[in-house]
N, C-alpha and C positions, 0 to 999 in steps of 0.2 A: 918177360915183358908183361905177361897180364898178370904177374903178380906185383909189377910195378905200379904198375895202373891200377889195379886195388887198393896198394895201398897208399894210394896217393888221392883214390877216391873218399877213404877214411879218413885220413887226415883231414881232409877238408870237409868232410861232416861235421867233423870233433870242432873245426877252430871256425864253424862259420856264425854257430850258438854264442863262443866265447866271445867272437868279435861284436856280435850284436847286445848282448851284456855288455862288453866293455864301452860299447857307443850309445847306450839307453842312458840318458837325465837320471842324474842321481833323484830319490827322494825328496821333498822338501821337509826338511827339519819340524818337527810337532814345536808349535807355537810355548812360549815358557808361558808357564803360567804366575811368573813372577813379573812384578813393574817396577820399577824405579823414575823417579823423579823431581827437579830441586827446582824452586822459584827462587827469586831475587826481585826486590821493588823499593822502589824510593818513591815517600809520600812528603806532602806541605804541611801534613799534622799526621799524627794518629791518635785516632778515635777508636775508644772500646766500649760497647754500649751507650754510643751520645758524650762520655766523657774522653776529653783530651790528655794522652798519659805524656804528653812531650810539653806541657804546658805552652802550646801555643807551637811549638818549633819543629821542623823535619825530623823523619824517622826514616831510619835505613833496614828492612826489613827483608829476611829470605827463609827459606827451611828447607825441609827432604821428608818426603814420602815415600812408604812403600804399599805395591798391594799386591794383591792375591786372587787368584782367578774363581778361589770361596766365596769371595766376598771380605774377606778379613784384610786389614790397615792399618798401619801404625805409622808415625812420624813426626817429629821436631820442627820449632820454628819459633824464631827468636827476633826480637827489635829494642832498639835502644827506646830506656822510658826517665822521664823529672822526676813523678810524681811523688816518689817516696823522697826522693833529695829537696824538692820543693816544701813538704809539707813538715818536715825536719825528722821524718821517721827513721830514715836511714841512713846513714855516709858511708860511699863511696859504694853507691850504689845505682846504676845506669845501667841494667838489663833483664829485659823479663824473656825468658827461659820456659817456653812450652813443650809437653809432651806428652802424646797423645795415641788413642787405637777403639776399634772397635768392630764393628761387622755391618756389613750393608749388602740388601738382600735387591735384585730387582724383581717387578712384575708384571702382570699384563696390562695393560692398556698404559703404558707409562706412569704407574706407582713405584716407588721406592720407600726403602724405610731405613733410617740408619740409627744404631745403638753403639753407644761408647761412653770412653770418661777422659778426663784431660785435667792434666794437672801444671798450675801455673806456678814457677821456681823464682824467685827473685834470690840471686846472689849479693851480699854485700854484710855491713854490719847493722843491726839494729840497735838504734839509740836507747838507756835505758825506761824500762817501763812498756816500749814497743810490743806492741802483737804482731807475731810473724804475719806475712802479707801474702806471704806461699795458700795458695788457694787450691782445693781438688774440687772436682764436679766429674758428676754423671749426666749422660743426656740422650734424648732420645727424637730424634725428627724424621719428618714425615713428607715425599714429593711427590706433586702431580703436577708432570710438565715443566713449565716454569714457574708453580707456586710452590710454596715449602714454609714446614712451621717448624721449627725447634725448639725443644724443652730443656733446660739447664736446672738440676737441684745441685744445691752444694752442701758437701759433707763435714767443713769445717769455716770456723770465720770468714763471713767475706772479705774476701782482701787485706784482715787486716783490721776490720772497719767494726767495734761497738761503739754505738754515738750512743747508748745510757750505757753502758758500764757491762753490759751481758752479752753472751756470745753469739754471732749470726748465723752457725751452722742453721741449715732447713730455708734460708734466702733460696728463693728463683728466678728463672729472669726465663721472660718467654719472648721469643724472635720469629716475628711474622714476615714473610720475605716474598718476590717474583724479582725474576732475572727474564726477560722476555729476549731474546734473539730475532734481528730483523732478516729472516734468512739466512743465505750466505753473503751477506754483502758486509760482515764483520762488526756490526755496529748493533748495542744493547741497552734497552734500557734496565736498572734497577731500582727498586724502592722496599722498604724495611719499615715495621713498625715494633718496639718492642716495649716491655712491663717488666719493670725492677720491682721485686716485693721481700725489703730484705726484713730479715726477722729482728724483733726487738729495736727497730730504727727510731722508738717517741712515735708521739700525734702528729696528727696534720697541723696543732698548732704550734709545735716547738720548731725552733731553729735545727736541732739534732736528726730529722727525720731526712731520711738518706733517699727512699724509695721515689723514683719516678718512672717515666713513659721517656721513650725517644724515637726520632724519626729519621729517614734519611732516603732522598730522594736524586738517581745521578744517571749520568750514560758513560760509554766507553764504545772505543773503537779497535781492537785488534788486526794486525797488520797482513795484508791477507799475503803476499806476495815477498821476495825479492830476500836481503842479507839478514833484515829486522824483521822476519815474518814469524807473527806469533807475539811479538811483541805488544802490547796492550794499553794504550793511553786511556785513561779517564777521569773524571769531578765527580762530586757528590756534592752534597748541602745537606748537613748535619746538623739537629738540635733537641734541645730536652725541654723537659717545663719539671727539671729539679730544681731544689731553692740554692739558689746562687750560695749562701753563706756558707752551706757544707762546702762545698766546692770550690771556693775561693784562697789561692793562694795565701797561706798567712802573710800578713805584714813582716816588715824589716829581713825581707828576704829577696833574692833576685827575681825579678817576674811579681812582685808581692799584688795582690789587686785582681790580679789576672782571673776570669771565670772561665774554668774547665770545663763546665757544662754549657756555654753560649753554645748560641748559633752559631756555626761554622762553614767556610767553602773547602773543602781541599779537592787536590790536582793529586795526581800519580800517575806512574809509569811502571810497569811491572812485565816479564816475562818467566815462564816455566819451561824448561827445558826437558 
């Protein structure tokens, strides 16, 4: 009997550890240090630097991101664009094709800095004589809070674009920006000021001179609650003081007349998942 009872008193030493192992919370999983991410938005125009690439018309526009708990990003993102079809550069041609990475650092007192390059693919054919429109850039920007400034140099032709005859690699374009947040109550305003200074663009007195300033001033609302949460309505008011004639639609073409660079309102609706 009392070797029964011992070993009955062992046994339940051994299984009283295991039991409380077996009923202890597992761990919780170490956080990845990888993201993923895809938006999707439909706009009443799109605007790139103050000019309109849809010549006046909607744009269906989405991508994917990735990032890294380094700081390191890379990601795609594409929208339907006229402007080479409008201006007779290209046939059958309706998509520009971004792709993008770089590295972003944070710091104290909410500074950030971000370095990268991005390169813009337009697929299709070009008419003869055309210069490809496929664009690269390098850039480097700068946040505090809700203000931020970015630098864009480009390493070959702008877009596409010698109005004298000579090549625009060394064009930059500088983008002064605030996105302010009212809280949590989902509702922001934004405002942008930027400077186009393409290289080789003529004087200030020739019709050929590409280089302007544009502005753009808007709010939005993101959806704070419920099946569309996250979702993000907003406007802006977009415009330039480049010379209408670069910019105008050639004649005896559909849209012909049309100035890409006016003043503009667009609407959109966008969500990131």
């Amino acid at each position: 009997m009392k070797q029964l009872i011992l070993a009955s008193a062992v046994a339940a030493a051994v299984a009283a550890p295991a039991a409380a192992l077996a009923q202890a919370p597992a761990a919780p999983a170490p956080a990845s240090p990888h993201t993923f991410s895809y938006n999707l938005g439909f706009f009443s125009n799109y605007i790139f630097r103050g000019i309109s690439q849809t010549g006046g018309n909607p744009a269906v526009q989405g991508g994917f991101d990735y990032g890294h708990a380094s700081g390191l990003y890379a990601g795609t993102w594409a929208s339907n664009v006229s402007w080479l079809e409008d201006g007779q550069l290209y046939n059958r041609s309706s998509l520009e094709w971004d792709f993008y990475g770089g590295y972003k650092w944070s710091f104290a007192n909410d500074f950030g800095l971000d370095v990268g390059t991005l390169y813009y693919w337009y697929p299709g054919s070009k008419n003869p004589g055309v210069v490809s429109a496929d664009t690269w850039e390098i850039y480097v920007a700068g946040t505090w809070k809700f203000l931020g400034a970015k630098f864009s140099y480009n390493l070959q032709d702008y877009f596409g674009a010698r109005p004298i005859g000579q090549k625009t690699d060394g064009t930059w374009y500088l983008d002064l920006f605030a996105n302010y947040p009212f809280g949590d109550s989902g509702w922001s305003l934004n405002a942008h000021y930027g400077i186009l200074d393409v290289k080789n663009d003529g004087t200030a007195a020739t019709l050929n001179k590409v280089s302007y300033n544009d502005w753009r001033i808007g709010g939005a609302y993101t959806i704070q609650s419920g099946p569309v949460k996250g979702l993000e309505i907003g406007a802006y008011y977009s415009d330039t003081d480049a010379k209408p004639s670069f910019y105008l639609i050639p004649a005896n073409l559909p849209g012909a007349g049309y100035d890409t660079a006016k003043g503009v309102l667009v609407g959109y609706v966008k969500k990131t998942f």
